[in-house]
Structures are given as C-alpha cells and as structure tokens.
C-alpha positions as CSV (number, residue, x, y, z in Angstrom):
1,X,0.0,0.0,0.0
2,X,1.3,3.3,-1.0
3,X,1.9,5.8,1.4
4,X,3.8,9.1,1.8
5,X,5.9,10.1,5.0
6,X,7.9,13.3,6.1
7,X,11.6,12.5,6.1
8,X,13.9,11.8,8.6
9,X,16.6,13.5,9.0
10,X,17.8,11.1,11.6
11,X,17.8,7.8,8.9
12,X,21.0,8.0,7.6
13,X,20.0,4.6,5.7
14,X,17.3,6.5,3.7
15,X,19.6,9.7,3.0
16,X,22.0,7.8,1.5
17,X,19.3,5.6,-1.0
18,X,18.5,9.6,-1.4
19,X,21.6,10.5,-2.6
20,X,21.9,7.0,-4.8
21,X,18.5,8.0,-6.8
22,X,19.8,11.6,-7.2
23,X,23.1,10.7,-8.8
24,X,21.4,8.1,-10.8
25,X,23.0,8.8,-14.6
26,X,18.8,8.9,-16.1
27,X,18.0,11.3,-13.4
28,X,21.1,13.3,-13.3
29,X,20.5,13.4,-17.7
30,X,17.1,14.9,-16.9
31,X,17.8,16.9,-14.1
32,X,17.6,20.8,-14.5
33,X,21.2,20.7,-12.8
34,X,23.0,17.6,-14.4
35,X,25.9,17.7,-12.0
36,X,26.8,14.8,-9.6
37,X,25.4,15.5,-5.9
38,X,28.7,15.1,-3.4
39,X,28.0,14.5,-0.2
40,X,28.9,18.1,0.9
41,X,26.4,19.5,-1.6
42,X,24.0,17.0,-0.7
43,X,24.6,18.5,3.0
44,X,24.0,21.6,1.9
45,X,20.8,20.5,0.0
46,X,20.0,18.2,3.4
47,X,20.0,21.9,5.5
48,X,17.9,23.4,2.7
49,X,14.9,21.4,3.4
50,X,15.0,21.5,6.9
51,X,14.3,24.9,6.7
52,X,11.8,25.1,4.5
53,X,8.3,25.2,5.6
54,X,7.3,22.2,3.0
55,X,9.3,19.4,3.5
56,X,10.1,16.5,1.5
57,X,8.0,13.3,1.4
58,X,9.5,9.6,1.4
59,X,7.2,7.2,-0.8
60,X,7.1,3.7,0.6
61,X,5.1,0.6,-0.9
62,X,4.7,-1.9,1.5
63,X,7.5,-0.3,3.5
64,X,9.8,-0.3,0.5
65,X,10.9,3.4,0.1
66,X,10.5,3.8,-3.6
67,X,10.7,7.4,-4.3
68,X,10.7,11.0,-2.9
69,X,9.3,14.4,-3.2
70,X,10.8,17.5,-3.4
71,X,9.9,20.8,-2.7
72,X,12.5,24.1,-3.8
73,X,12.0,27.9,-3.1
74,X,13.0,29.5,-6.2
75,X,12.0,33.3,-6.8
76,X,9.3,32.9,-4.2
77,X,7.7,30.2,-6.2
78,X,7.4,26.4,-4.8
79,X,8.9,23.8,-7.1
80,X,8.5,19.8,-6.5
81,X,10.3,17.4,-7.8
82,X,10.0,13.7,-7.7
83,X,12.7,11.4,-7.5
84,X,12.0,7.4,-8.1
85,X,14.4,4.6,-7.4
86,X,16.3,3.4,-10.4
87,X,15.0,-0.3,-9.3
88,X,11.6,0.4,-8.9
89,X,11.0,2.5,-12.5
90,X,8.1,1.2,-15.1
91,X,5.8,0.3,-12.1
92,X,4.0,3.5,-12.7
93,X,5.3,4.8,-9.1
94,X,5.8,8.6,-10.4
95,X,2.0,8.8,-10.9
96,X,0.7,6.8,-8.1
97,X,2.9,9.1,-6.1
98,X,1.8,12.3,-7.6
99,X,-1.8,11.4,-7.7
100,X,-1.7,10.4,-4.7
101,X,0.3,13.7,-3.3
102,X,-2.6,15.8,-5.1
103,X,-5.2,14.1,-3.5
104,X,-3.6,14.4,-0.2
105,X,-2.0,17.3,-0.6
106,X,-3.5,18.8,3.0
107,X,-2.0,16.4,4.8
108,X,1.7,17.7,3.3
109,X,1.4,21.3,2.9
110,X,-0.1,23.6,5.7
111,X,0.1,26.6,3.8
112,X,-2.2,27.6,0.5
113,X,0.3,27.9,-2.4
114,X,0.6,27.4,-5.9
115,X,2.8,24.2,-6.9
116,X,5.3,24.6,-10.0
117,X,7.5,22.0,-11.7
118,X,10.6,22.8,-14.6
119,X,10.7,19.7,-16.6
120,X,13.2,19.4,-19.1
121,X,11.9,18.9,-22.8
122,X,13.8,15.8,-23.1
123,X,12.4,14.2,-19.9
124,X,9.5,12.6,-21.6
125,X,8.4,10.2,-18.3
126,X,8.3,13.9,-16.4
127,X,6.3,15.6,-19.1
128,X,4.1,12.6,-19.0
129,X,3.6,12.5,-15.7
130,X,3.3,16.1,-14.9
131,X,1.0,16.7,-17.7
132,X,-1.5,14.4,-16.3
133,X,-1.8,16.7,-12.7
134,X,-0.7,19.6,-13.3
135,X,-1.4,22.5,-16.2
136,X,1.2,23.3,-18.8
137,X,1.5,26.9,-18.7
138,X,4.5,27.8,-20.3
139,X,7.5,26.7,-22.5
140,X,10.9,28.1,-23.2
141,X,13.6,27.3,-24.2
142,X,14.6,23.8,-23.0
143,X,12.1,23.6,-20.3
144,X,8.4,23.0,-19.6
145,X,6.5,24.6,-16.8
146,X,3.2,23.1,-15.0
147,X,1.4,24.6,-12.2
148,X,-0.9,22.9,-9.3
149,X,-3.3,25.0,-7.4
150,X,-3.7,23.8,-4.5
C-alpha cells in the first residue's frame, strides 16, 4: 500500500538511498542541474529542506521506500520534484505518487500555495507524468513549466 511520510533527517539509511537515486546517470540526464550531488552538496541541499516550511515526502510501498518528493523555493515560487528509485521505475510509481500527493495534498502542505515543476523537454516520463496533474503553462527554451493550485 502506498503511502507518503515526512523525512527523517535522523535515517541515515534512507539519505543515502537519497543520494543514490539523485546521482542516478537517467536522473542526473534529466535533471535541471546535471551535476553529480557530493555529499557536501547533498549536505547543503539536506540543511535546505530542513528549513523550509514544505518538507520533503519519502514514498514507501509496502515499507519499501520507492521514491521521494521534493519541494524548492525559487523566486518565491514552490517547485517539487520527484525522484523514483532506479530499481523500482516502469511500475508506474511517479504517478501513483503524484496522484496520490494531489489528492492528499493537505495532509503535506499547511500553507495555501501554488505548486510549480521545470521539466526538461527531453524528460518525456516527467512531461508525462506532470501533464497528467498539473497545467502546462509555459514553455521556453529547453524547459516546460506546469502549475498545481492547490
């Protein structure tokens, strides 16, 4: 059963599968910033979230942690960002997990805000998946923007 949890800071276990599904090569290929994550950055990135008022969301079927959610503060704008382990791709976990975070949203976020994701043109499983919550409301360049009210 699919469920979504706040993450611990604490598990070291789970921040380093973290850090494993972030320097995966596909999601490093279709992230906005295709750099590897070191672990100092990934410190830095760790500090971030802790301070922000949305934090991010572990996704665990049947206790398996299979992917995680993201949220950025970017020009006063909130992005997320979804992250799914490299083992547990093509089992349609991006949009269980988003659907499900959409539906459930209230539970998550105790503010009223506006969601935003930046998908890369080339990231066809993100445009997919975003496209199927969220509205499309503006292309440039090499990116895609989508927007949630929530």
């Amino acid at each position: 059963m699919l469920r979504l949890e706040f993450i611990n800071f604490e598990d070291k276990e789970i921040l380093e599968k973290i850090l494993e599904w972030r320097n995966d090569e596909v999601t490093r290929q279709n992230s906005n910033n295709t750099n590897i994550i070191t672990k100092d950055i990934f410190d830095i990135i760790l500090n971030k979230y802790k301070e922000s008022p949305i934090k991010p969301l572990i996704a665990y079927d049947k206790n398996i942690p299979i992917g995680i959610l993201t949220f950025v503060e970017l020009n006063n704008k909130i992005y997320i960002g979804i992250n799914i382990d490299p083992l547990e791709r093509g089992k349609q976990y991006g949009c269980k997990i988003l659907e499900y975070f959409c539906n459930n949203h209230k539970q998550y976020i105790q503010i009223s805000t506006t969601l935003y994701a930046e998908v890369k043109k080339t990231n066809i499983p993100s445009i997919k998946l975003f496209s199927k919550y969220f509205s499309s409301y503006e292309k440039q360049n090499e990116n895609i923007f989508y927007i949630f009210e929530i």
